[in-house]
N, C-alpha and C positions, 0 to 999 in steps of 0.2 A: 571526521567520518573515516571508517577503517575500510579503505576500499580494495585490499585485499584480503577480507577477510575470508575464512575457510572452514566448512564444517567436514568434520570427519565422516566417515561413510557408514559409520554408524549410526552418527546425529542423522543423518539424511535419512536411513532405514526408520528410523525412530519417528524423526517430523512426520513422515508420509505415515505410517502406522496412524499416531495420531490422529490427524485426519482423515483417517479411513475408515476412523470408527465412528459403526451405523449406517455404510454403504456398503462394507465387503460384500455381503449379498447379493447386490444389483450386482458388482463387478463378477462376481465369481457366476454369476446366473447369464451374465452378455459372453462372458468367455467360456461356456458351456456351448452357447447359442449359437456363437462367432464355429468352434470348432465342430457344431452339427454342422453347420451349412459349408462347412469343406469336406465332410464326409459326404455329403449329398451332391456337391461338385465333384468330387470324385468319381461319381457315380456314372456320369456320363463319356468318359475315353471305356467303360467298359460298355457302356450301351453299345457305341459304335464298334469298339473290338466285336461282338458276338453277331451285330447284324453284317459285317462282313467278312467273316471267320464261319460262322454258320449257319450262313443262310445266302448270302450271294455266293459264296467259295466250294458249299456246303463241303465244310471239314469240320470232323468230329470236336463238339466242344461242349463244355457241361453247360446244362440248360441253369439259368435260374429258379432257384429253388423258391420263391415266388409261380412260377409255370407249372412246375413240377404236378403236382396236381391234378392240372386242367388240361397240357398239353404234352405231347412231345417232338423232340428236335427234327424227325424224318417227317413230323404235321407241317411243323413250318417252313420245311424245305419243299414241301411239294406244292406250298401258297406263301410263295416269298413275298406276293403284295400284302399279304394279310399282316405276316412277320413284321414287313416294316412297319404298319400301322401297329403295332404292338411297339414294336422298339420307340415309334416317335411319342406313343402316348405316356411309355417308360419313360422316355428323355423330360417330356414337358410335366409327367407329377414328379420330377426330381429334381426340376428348376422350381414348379410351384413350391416343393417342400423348404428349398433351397432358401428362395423368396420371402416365405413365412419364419424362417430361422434367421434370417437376415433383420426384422422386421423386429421382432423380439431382442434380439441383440440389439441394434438400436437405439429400443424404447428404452431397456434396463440402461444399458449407456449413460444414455443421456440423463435418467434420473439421479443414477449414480453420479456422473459428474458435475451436476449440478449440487447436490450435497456437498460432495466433496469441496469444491470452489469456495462454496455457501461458508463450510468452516474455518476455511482457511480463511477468507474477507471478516468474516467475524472475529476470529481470534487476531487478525491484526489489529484489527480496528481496536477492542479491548482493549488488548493488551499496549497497544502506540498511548491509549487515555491514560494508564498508569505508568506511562513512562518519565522520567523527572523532566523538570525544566532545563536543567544545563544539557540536557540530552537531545532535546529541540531546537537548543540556541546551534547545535554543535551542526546539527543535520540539516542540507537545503530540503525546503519544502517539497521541492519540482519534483527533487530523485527521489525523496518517500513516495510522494503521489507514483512514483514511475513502479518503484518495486512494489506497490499492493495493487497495482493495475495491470502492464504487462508483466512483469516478474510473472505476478498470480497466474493469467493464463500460461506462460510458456509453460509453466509447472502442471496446471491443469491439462493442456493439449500430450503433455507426455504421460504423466500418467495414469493417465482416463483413455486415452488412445495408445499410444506408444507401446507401455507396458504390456495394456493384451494385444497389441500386433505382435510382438516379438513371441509373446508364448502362442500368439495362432498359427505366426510363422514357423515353428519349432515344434510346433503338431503337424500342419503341412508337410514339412519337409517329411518328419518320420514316417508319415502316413503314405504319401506318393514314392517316398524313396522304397520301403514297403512293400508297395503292389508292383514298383518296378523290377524291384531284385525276385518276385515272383513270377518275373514275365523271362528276363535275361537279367543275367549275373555282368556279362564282360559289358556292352551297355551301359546297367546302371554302376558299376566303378569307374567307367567314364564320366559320366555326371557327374558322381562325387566328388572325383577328383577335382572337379571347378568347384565346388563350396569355400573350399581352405583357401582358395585365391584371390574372390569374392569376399571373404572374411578380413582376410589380410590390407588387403585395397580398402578396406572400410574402416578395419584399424587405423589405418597411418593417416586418414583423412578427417579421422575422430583425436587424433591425438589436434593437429592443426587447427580446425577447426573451432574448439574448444576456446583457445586464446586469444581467436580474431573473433569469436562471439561477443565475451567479457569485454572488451576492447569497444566493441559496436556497442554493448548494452550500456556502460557507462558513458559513452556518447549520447543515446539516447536521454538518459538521465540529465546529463547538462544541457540539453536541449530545455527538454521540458523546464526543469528551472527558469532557464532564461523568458520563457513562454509564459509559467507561469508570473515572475516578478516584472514581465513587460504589462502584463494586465490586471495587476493590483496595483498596481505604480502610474496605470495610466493619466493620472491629472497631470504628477512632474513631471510625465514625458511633454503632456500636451504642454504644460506650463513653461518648459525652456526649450520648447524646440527642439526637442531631441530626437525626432522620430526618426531623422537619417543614422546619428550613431546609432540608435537601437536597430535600426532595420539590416547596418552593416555586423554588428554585432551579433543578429538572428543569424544573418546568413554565414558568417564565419561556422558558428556553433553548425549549421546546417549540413556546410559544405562536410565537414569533418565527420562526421553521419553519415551521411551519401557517400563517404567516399570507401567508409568502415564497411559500408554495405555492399556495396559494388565488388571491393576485394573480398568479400566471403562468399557473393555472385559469381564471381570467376573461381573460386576454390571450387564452390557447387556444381558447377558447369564442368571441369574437368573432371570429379568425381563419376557424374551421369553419362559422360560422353566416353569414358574409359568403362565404364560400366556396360554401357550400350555393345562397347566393340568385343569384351569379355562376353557377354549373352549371343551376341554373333558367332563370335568361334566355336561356344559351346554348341552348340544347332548347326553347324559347318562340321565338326568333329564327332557329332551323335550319326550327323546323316554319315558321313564316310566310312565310318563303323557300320553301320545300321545296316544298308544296300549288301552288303557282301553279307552279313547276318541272313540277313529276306532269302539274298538270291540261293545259299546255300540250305535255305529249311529250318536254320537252327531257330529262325524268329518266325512267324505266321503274319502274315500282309495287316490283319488286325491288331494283331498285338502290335508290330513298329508305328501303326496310325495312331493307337492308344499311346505308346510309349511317346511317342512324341507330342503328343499332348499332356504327359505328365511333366516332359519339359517344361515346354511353353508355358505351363501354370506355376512349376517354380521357378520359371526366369526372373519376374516382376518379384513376388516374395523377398527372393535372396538379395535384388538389388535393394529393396528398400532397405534392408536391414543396414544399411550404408545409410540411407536418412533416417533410420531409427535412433543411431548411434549418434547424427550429428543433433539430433533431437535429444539425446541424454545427455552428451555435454552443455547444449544449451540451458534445459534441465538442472542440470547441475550449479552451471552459473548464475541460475534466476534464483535458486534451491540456498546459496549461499546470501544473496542479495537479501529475501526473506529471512533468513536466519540469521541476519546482520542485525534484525529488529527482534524475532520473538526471542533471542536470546538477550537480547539488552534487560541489563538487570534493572527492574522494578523497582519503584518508590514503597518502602519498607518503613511500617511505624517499629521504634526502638519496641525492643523487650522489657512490656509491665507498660508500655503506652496505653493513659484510659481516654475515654470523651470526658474533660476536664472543661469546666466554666471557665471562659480567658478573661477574668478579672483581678482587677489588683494594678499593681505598678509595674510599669512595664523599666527592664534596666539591661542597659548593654554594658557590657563588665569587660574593657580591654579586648573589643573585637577588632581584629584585621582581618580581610580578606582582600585576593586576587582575582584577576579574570584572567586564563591562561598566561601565571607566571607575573602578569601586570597589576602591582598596588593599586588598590583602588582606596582601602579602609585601613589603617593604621594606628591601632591602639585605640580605639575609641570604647570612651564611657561615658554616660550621661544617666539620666532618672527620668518616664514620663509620670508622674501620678496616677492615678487613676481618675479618671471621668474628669480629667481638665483636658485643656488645649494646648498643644504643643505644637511649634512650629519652626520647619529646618530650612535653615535658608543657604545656601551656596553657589561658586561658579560651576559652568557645565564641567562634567567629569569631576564631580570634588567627591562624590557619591550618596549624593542622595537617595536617589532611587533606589543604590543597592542596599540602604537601610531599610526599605519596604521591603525588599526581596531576601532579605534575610529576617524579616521578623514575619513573615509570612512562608517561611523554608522553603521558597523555591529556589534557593542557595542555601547551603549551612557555612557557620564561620570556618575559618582554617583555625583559627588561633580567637580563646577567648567565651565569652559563655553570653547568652540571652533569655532572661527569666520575663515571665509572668507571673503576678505575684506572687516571688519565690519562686514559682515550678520553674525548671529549665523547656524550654521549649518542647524536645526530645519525652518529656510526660508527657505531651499529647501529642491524641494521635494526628495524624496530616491531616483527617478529613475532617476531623470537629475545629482545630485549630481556622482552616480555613474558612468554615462556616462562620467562624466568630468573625474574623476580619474579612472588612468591607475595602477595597481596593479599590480608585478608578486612576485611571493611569492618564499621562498628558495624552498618549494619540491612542483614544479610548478603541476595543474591537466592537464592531457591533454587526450581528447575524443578517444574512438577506432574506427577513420574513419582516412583519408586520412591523411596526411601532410596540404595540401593544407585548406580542411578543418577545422581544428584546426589553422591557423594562418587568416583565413578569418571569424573568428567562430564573431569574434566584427566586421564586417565590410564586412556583405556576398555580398555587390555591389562593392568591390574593385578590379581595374585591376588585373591581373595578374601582370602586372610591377609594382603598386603599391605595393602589395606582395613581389615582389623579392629586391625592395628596404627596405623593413621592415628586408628583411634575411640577406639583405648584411651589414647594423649597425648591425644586431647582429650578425654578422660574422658565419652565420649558412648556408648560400645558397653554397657556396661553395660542404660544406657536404652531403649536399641534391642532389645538380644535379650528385652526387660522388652513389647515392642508384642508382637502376637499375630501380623502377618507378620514379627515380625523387622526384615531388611535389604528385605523387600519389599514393605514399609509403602510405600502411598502419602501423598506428599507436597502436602497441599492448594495450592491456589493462592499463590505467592510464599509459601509454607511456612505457610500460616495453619493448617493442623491442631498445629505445634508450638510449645511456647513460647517465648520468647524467649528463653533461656536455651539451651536444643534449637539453633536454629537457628542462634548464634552456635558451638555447638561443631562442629555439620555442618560451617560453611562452615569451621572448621577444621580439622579432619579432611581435607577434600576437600582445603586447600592443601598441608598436609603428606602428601599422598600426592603431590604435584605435586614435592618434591623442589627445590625453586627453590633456586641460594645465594644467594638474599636475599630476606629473608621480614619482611612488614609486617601487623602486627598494627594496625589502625586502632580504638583502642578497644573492640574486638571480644572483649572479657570486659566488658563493663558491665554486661550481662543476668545475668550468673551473679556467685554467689553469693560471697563471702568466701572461702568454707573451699575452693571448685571452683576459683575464681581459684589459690589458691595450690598446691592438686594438680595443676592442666593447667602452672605455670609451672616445678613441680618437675621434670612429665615432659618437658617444651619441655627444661627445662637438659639431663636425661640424653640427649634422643634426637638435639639438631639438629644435635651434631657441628659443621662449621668454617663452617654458613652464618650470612651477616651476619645479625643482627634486628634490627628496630627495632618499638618499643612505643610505640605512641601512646595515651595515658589519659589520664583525672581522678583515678583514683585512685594513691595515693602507693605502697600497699605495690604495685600490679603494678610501676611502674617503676622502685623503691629499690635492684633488685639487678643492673640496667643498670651494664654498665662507664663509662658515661655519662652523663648526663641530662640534654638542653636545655631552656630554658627559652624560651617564645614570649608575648609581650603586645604585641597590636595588629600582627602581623603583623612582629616586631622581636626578634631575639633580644636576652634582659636577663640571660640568665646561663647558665653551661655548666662540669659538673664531675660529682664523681661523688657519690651522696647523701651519704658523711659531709662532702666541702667543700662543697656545698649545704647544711646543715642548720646548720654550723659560722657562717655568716655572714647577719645581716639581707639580707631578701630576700623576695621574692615564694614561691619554692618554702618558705622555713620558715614561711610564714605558712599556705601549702595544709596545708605539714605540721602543724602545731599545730590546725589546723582540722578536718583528716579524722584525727586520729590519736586513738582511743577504744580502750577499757581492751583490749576482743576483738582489735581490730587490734594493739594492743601485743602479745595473747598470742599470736596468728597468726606473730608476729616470730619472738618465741620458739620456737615449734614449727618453725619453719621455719629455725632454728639462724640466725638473725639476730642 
């Protein structure tokens, strides 16, 4: 996993575009709405400028052109109770208007960033589905789950908020700085002058910031991992007693969170508190200014009330622009987290790939492959026919398994070719290849919905009788109508309400409803029992008709009645034939053989007209 990965600030312009398309509207309609209802708040340091400018002081001052009209300014000096009830009913349709532009902004908001969220959750999810397999083995669970959850929101909370705070703030500012330098000049270049200060102080707090976020968010991410593999792991926990390591191992992971957190709590906390004491001085240095202004004439008793309430409203503004900023870096962090995935390059069919019929002979031609750097496959070649039985038998790590995962490309070879008859794999495309092969692996996954479900999951227009004949080859339906829902048993999480015996027959059932002609059993009878092995392999022989098999095991009697059987050691084929010329010659499979072959399995032979 590339955990310092970085998009450039283009990619990031671009991503957020993206996803912006089909909401600009709401946003550009909320930050319309957002910037009336600062005009509308503005509106009131001038209410109070005129009712005490011109009508308790009465000094000449221009009437609002709303009065104009109806009254004028020597009416409402000679009925200042009246005046006021004018000004306060001023005041409160300016809040009401205020209120309603607030209200609006809002509602478009919130539609808008609900879209916007919407697509972003959507295009990961997609896009994670076409992402290849060595690209899943590579990434923990826990920290995907973490960046399309909070990644998504920190993304979402900047900019769906952030983004029109800063342009409301930056209308603000122009707006009251504005009506200020219309009141007083020497005043409002006092103000100013604290902007660049306030700027600067939010700078150097955004550069910091930034790195002890990244730092906490990748914490978070191993957290959650560990949360998540604590609770799909819960049987082996409960089965060896592990619950103290795992619980010291939570709280390790825990502690180093909380502690990421804390240090960027105390960064925060000095930022607001120096912020705080900046907003003080400023309001300390207006008033000291301000008093000699008054007392001299040059300002009017209303206008220093008004003007100091133009303060007071961009105090808050300027300071948040300090959490806007620690809000873009985080942004930015989550921005890169996400973009660690929707740029992960996609499972791509070759150029002139068609939906090609996977029949014929299947042939591995001098395949090797690695798993990071480590041999698994070395020079292997063999032939399986078509519509016979073939069976691979070796020690753990000899690579079995990655012959299904390479004849199923969710690996391709390093070195070496794999046809279908004839075709090179690379002729078809991913999706038709995989629809032809049926797969059930030894620690089968299975969904937490029904029974029913999970065997209908390849095949959701299948009868029900379809179904129950897929249960009754895997000798599972029996069991099933034995549960009290039946087929509408729910299935606990990755199947943990059944046993492992249950769940390798599900995930059998469910391929053999899928119909594939060529069907890979990956040790997927190891869970079950002697006597069930050779019942599910009696009804495999009667039902599967002309598609290819192949059987991958430890065990001798599931693979002995293969038209074939290879042999793998160290990632190496060491021998290939059918059990009685295996058993006939010193070798590795007669040694398995004399080892696993006990009186019951001899009599299983028997019964099985062997």
């Amino acid at each position: 996993m590339e955990s310092n990965f970085k998009l450039t600030g283009k990619q990031k312009v671009s991503l957020t575009a993206r996803y912006l398309k089909g909401c600009t509207a709401l946003f550009l309609l909320s930050l319309a709405f957002s910037c009336l209802a600062q005009v509308f708040s503005a509106l009131l340091p001038q209410i109070i400028r005129f009712a005490v400018d011109g009508i308790l002081k009465e000094e000449p001052v221009a009437l609002p052109s709303l009065l104009s009209p109806f009254t004028t300014l020597s009416a409402l000096q000679e009925a200042p109770l009246t005046a006021l009830w004018i000004c306060a009913g001023a005041a409160l349709l300016a809040a009401i208007a205020r209120a309603v532009s607030t209200f609006l902004q809002r509602i478009t908001l919130s539609k808008g960033s609900e879209r916007f969220v919407k697509h972003i959750r959507d295009d990961l999810y997609h896009h994670i589905q076409r992402l290849s397999f060595s690209w899943h083995t590579a990434n923990p669970t826990g920290d995907m789950i973490q960046r399309c959850t909070s990644d998504v929101d920190v993304i979402r909370m900047f900019v769906c908020n952030q983004l029109i705070e800063v342009v409301r703030i930056v209308f603000l500012i122009v707006l009251y700085m504005s009506i200020m330098f219309s009141m007083n000049v020497r005043l409002s270049l006092v103000a100013l002058a604290f902007l660049p200060i306030v700027g600067g102080s939010s700078g150097l707090f955004f550069s910091r910031i930034s790195r002890r976020f990244q730092a906490a968010d990748e914490a978070e991410g191993a957290l959650t991992t560990t949360t998540q593999e604590n609770l799909t792991g819960v049987r082996v926990v409960k089965a060896f007693g592990r619950e103290r390591y795992e619980m010291d191992r939570f709280q390790e992971k825990n502690q180093r969170f909380s502690t990421l957190w804390i240090q960027l709590g105390k960064l925060m906390s000095v930022y607001w508190a120096s912020g705080t004491f900046l907003t003080s001085i400023q309001v300390l240095v207006i008033i000291l200014f301000g008093v000699p202004e008054a007392v001299r004439g040059d300002i009017t008793l209303g206008e220093f009330l008004a003007f100091i309430s133009y303060n007071a409203m961009l105090a808050w503004p300027v300071r948040s622009l300090g959490r806007v900023l620690s809000d873009m870096s985080k942004a930015g962090v989550s921005m890169d987290r996400v973009g660690y995935i929707t740029t992960a390059q996609e499972e791509q069919n070759d150029p002139g790939a068609e939906d090609l019929p996977a029949v014929g002979d299947i042939e591995f031609r001098n395949v090797s492959f690695s798993y990071e750097e480590q041999p698994v496959l070395k020079d292997v070649s063999f032939t399986i026919p078509g519509g016979s039985t073939f069976a691979i038998l070796g020690s753990t790590g000899s690579g079995k398994s990655t012959l299904a995962h390479l004849l199923d490309r969710l690996f391709d070879p390093e070195e070496g070719r794999i046809t279908i008859g004839g075709k090179p794999l690379n002729a078809f495309t991913r999706e038709s290849l995989r629809r032809q092969i049926g797969l059930v692996l030894q620690e089968p996954f299975l969904f937490s919905r029904t029974l029913a479900d999970n065997i209908k999951a390849v095949r959701p227009d299948a009868t029900d009788e379809q179904m129950r004949q897929a249960t009754r080859i895997a000798c599972i339906d029996e069991a099933i109508s034995d549960f009290p829902e039946g087929y509408n048993t729910m299935v606990g999480e990755r199947g943990v309400t059944l046993s492992g015996g249950q769940k390798q027959r599900v995930a059998i059932a469910r391929m053999l409803l899928q119909k594939a002609p060529i069907m890979i059993f990956d040790d997927s009878l190891s869970a079950v029992d002697a006597e069930t092995d050779q019942k599910i392999r009696n009804a495999l022989r009667e039902n599967l008709g002309g598609s290819t098999v192949i059987l991958i095991s430890h065990r001798i009697t599931t693979l002995m009645q293969a038209d074939k059987i290879l042999v793998l050691d160290k990632g190496r084929v060491v021998d290939l034939g059918t059990h009685g010329e295996l058993i006939s010659r010193p070798g590795m499979y007669r040694d398995i053989y004399d080892i696993q072959m006990s009186s019951d399995d001899r009599a299983l032979m028997q019964e099985g007209g062997m």
